[in-house]
N, C-alpha and C positions, 0 to 999 in steps of 0.2 A: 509258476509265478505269473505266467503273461495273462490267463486266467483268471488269477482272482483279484491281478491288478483292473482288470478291466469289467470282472461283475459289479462292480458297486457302476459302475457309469448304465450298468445298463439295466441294473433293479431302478436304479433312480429315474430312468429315462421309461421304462416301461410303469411305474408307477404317477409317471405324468401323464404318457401318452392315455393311459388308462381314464387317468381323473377326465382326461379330454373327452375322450369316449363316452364316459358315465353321463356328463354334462352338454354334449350337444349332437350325440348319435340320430335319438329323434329326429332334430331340428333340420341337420346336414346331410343328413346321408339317406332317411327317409326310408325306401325298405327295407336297408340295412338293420337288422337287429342289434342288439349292445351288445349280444353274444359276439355275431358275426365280427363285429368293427373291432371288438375287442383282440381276437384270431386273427384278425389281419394287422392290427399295431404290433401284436405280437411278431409276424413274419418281419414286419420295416424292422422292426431292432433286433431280430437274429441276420437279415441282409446287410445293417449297418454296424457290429458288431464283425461279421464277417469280415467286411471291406477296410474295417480298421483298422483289424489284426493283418490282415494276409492280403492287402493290395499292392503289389509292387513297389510304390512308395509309399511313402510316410501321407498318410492323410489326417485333417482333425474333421472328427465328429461334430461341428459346429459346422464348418464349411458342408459336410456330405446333408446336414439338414437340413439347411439353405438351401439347395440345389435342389432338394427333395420335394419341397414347398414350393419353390419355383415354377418344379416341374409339371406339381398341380394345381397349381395357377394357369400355366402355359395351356394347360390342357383342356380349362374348360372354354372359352371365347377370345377373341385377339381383345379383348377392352379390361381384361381380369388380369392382374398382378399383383406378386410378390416387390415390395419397393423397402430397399436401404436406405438409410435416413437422406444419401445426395437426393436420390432420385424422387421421395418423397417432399423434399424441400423443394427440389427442379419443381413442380408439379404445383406447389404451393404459387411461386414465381410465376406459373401461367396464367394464372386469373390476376396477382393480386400487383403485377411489377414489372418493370424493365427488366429484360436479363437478355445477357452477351450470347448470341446465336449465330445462326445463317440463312434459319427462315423457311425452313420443309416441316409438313405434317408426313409423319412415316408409320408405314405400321408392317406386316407381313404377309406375304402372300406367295404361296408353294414355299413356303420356311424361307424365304428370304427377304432381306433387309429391301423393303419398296417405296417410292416418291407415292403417298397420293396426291400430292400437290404443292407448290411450292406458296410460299405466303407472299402477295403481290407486294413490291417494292421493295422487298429484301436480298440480300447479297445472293442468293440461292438463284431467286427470279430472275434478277438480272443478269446472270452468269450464265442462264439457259439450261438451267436445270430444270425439268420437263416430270410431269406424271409420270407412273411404272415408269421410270428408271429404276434401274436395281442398284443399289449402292457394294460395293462388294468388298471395299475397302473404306476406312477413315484413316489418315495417315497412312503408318504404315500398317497397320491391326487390320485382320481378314475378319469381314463382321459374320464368318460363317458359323451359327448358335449362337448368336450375339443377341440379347434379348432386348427389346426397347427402347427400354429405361438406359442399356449401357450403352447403344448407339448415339444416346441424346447428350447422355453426359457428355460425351468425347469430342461429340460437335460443338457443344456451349462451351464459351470462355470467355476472357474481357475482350471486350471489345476493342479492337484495332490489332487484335494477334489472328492468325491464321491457323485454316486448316485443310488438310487436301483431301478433298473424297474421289474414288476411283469408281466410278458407275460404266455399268452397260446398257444398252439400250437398243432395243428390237430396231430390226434393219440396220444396224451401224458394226462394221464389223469387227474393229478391234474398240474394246473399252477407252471413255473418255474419261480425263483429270479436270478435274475443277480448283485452286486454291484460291480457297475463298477466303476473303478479311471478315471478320464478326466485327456485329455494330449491335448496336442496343434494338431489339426489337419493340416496337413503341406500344405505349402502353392505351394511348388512343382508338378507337377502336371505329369512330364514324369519322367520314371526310364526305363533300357535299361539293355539287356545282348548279351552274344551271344554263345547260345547254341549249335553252330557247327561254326567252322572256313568257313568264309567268307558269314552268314547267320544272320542276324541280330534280336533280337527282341524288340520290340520297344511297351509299355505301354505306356497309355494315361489311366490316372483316372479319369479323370474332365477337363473341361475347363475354365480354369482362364485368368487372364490377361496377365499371360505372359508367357502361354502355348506355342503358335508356336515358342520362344526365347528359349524355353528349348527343344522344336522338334530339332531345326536350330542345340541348341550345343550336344544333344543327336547322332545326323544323325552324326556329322564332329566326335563325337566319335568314332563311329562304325567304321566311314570309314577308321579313322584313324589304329585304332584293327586290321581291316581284310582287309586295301587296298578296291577297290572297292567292292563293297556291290556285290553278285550274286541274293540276296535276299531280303523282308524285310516280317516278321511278326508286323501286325499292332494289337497292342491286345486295343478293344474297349470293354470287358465283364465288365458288370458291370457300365459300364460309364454313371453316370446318367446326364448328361450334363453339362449345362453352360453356356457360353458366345457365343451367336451366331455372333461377332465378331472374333471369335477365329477358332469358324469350320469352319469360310470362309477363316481365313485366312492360317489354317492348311491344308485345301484343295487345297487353291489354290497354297501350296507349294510345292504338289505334280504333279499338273497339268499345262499344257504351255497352254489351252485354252479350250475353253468349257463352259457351264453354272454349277454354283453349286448349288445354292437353291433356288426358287421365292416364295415369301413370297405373299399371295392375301389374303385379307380382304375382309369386308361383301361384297363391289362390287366385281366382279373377274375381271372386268376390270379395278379395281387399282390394279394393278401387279407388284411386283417391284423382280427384277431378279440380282444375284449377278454373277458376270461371273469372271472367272480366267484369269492372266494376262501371259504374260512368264515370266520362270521359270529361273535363270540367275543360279543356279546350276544343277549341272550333276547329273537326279535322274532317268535313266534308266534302274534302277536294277526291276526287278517285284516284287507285293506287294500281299499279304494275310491278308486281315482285315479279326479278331476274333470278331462274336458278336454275343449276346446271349439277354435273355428277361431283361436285368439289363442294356441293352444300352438304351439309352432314349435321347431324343432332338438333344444336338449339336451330341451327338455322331452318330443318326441315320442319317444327317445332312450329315455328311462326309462320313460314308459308303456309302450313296446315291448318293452322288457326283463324287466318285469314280468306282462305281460300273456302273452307268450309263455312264461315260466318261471312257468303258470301262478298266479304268489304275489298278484295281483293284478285285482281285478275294473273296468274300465276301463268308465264313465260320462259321457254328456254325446252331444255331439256333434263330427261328422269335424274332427280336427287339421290345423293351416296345411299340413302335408306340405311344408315346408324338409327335402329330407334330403340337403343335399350339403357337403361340408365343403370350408374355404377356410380356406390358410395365409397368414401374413402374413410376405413376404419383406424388411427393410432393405435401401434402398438408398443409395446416395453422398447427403449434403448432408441428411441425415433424412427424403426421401423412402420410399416404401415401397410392395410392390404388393403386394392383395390377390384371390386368384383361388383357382378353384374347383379341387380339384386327386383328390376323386375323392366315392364316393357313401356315405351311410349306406343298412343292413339290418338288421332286427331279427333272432333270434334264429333264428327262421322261412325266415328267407331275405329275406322280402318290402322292397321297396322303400320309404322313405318319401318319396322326393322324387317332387313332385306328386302324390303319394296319400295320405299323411297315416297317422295310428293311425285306424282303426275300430273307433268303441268297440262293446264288448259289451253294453250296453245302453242304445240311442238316448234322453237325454231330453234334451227341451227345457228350456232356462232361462228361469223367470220367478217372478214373485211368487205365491207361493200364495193362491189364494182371489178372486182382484182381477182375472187375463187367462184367455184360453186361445191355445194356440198356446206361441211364443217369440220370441228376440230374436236366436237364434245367427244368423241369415241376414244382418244386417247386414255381416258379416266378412268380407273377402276372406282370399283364399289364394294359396298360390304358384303357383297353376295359374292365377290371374287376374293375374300380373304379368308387366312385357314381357319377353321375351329367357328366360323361364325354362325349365330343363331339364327336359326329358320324363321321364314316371315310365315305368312298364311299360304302364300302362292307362289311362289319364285319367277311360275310361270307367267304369271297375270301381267298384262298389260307389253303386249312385247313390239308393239308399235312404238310405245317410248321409248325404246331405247335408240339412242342413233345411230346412222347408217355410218360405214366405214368407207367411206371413198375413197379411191386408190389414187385420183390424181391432185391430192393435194398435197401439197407442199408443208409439213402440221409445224415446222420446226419457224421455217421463215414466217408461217400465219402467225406461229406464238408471237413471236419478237416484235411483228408489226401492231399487233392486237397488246403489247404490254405497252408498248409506249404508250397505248391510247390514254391510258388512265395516270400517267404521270400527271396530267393534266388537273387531275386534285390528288393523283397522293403525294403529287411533289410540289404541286400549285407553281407548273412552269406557267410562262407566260403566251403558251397557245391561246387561243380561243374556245373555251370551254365547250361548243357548238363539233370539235373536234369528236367528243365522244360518240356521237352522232354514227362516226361512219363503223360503229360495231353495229351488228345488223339484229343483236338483240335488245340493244337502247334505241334502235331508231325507230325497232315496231313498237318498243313500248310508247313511244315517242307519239309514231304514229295512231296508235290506238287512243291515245289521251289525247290528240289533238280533234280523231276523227270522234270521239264522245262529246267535246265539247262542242262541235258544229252539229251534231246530230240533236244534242238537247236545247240550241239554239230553235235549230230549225222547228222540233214538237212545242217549242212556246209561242214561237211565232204562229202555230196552225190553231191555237187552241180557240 
């Protein structure tokens, strides 16, 4: 009886898997033959079949296929997922709204639940939640095969409830507690100061929907402050991306023409290339993008765009190098899968995934006057995460990356270096000129003040 109870689930189940195979064996699987792919659906529904009848518990067939899809989701790059309707909602929430958080970008690295960065002025940040930290608990739930998507849920809620994460952290010897309050993570995405008269600086955290709208009235601020701009700092640290509508079109509101990013999938001869239009405002002041191992996607995106269409002098330290892009497909029942479906290249040609932007002028960040050395080494990168796609070189460029100093203090440098920027993300009442004593605002600082006496001086000689 158990038998014939159970072949109708699995004629009907191998007659889907089948139609699947028929219809996109080609496309998916590539030298896989329809024979082959066909022999192998076959094997998953005599293994699923098996485990349903004779697994120590009771299992459904609907759960063991979910987990199975998961599983080859999991397997191909850490940016590819299987998402249940929360967590494809969650996901919706991140470009398009406010929602109840604590303010870490996470992903995995040696199978484990990882900080790569906390989101500056969020409960997270302020709590001294730190890069690679490993998260090993939410509550009381061990996040050990805990996949993404379910670590994010458990951290979001409304805002003003709490939640405790139990992290470990290289050098510390017993695990630290955090109970953090959720607050609305804000949906604003540029805040602005201006640390010396007629010198602008201009953050970018994220790229959201209606990021280059807040550029547009951020920039008519400044101008308005100080009259024409002689300068602009572009601070992208930290910027774990976004909306790749956004850094084309943030790029391209810096530049009258040129290419910004060409996006090439599994052929390279489907190439699709984004180019910049002209520019109908006056933005001839010179520019110093800030970015460090916490820039990622759109952010790298726009350094690259700029950098190669030379309008832009590019500072800091090597970028996360995320350069691959991933659509998000709806499916039945508000499931939804998310995968990788080809590569970004700067203007140049060159590759960002697992290589990152290399900046033009290596500095480290820290407090002026107080360390030597920095703090960027803390950071991982996508070259340190499981399952991630190969750049061209891994090798290339290994001057950028920065030095690990042993006698810095990285925990007290954080803490001293977050406050700096309460200074517009909270608009205390410091003196905006505070920013200053980060040592990678002050060179860009320096650089744009020493361009502007340098093109003084060649008019005066002419």
């Amino acid at each position: 009886m158990k038998s014939i109870k159970h072949k109708p689930i699995k004629t009907f189940l191998l007659v889907l898997l089948a139609v699947f195979a028929v219809t996109t064996a080609t496309s998916v699987y590539g030298d896989f033959s329809r024979e082959e792919t066909y022999e192998r659906l076959k094997l998953f529904s005599d293994v699923l079949e098996e485990i349903e009848r004779n697994y120590v518990e009771p299992v459904e067939a609907t759960d063991l296929i979910d987990k199975a899809i998961k599983g080859m989701m999991q397997g191909l790059d850490p940016h590819s997922a299987f998402l249940p309707p929360d967590a494809f909602k969650g996901l919706q929430e991140d470009t398009r709204g406010e929602f109840g958080g604590i303010g870490i970008v996470i992903s995995k690295r040696d199978d484990r639940l990882t900080v790569v960065s906390p989101m500056e002025g969020t409960p997270a940040y302020r709590a001294g939640v730190q890069a690679n930290d490993v998260i090993i608990r939410v509550d009381e739930e061990s996040t050990q095969d805990m996949m993404l998507w379910e670590a994010v849920q458990l951290m979001r809620g409304e805002p003003g409830t709490s939640v405790l994460i139990t992290i470990v952290r290289e050098g510390v010897e017993d695990p630290l507690e955090f109970e953090l309050e959720r607050a609305n993570i804000p949906l604003d995405s540029v805040r602005y100061a201006t640390p010396r008269r007629g010198y602008g600086y201009l953050w970018i955290t994220n790229f959201r929907e209606k990021t280059t709208d807040e550029l547009s009235t951020a920039i008519a601020a400044l101008q308005a402050d100080n009259g024409p701009l002689k300068g602009l700092i572009l601070d992208l640290r930290d910027n774990p991306g976004g909306l790749l509508s956004q850094a084309v079109s943030v790029s391209d509101f810096f530049l009258d023409d040129g290419d910004i990013v060409s996006i090439r999938g599994r052929d390279d001869r489907e190439m699709e290339v984004y180019r910049a239009g002209r520019n109908s405002e006056d933005m001839d002041f010179p520019i110093v993008i800030l970015i460090n191992s916490g820039s990622a996607s759109a952010a790298e995106i726009v350094a690259g765009a700029l950098q190669d269409n030379r309008r832009a002098l590019v500072l800091g330290t090597k970028s996360f190098g995320k350069g691959s892009v991933q659509t998000v497909r709806p499916l039945r029942d508000g499931y939804a899968l998310k995968y990788t479906i080809a590569k970004y290249y700067t203007p140049s040609g060159a590759s960002i995934q697992a290589e990152g932007i290399n900046p033009d002028l290596i500095v480290q960040r820290r407090l002026l006057d107080e360390t030597e050395g920095g703090i960027d080494s803390i950071y991982l990168r996508e070259e340190d995460l499981d399952n991630h796609l190969p750049g061209i070189d891994e090798d290339a460029h290994p001057d950028a990356k920065p030095d690990d100093p042993e006698s810095i203090d990285r925990e007290d440098e954080l803490e001293k270096l977050m406050r700096l920027r309460d200074v517009v993300y909270d608009h205390d009442d410091r003196d905006p000129s505070v920013l200053l004593l980060d040592s990678q605002i002050n060179r860009a600082y320096e650089i744009l003040k020493g361009y502007e006496l340098f093109s003084g001086f060649t008019q005066d000689n002419r």
